[in-house]
N, C-alpha and C positions, 0 to 999 in steps of 0.2 A: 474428458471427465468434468470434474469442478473446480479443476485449481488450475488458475491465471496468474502466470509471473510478469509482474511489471518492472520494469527496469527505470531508474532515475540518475542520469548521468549528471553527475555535481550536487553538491550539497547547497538546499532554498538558503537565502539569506534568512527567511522568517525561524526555519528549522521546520518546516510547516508544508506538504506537497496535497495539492488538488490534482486527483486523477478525476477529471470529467466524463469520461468515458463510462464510468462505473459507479452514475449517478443510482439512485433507487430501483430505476426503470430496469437496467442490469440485472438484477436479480440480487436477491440479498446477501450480502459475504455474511460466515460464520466465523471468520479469523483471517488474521492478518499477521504475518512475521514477516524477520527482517533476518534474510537469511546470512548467517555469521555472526548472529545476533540472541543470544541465549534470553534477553531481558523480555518482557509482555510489551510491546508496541501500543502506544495509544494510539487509537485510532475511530476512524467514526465514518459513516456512509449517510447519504444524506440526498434530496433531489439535485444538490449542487454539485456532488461527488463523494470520492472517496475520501478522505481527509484522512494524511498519516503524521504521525508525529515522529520526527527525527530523532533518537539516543544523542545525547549528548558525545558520549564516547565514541561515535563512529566519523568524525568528520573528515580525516585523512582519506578516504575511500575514491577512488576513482568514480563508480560506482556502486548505485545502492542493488539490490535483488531484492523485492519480497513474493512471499508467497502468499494467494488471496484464496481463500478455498470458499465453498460453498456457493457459490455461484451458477444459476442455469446453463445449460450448457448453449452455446451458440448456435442461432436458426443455419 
């Protein structure tokens, strides 16, 4: 379908993750969460990538999960 779970194992020193894979050319995302995460995620897609902004409150995490929807579906 349209929804891509990216996984990010450890938390960026920045708070800050570049998914390059999921530059513009990707297809466009509609949203972005952080699943176990009830708050709105900032976030931005860009030719450079995806750009997600870490919650403050989640850094203990082994693991992050989010969910990326609206995206074309893969050739």
């Amino acid at each position: 379908g349209q929804t891509l779970y990216a996984i990010a194992l450890g938390w960026p020193e920045s708070g800050r993750l570049l998914v390059r894979s999921l530059a513009d050319e990707a297809g466009e995302a509609e949203s972005v969460r952080l699943l176990g995460h009830s708050e709105p995620l900032d976030w931005k897609q860009t030719a450079e990538g995806l750009e997600l902004v870490f919650p403050e409150t989640s850094r203990d995490q082994p693991a992050f999960a989010f969910e990326v929807t609206g995206l074309a579906p893969l050739p």
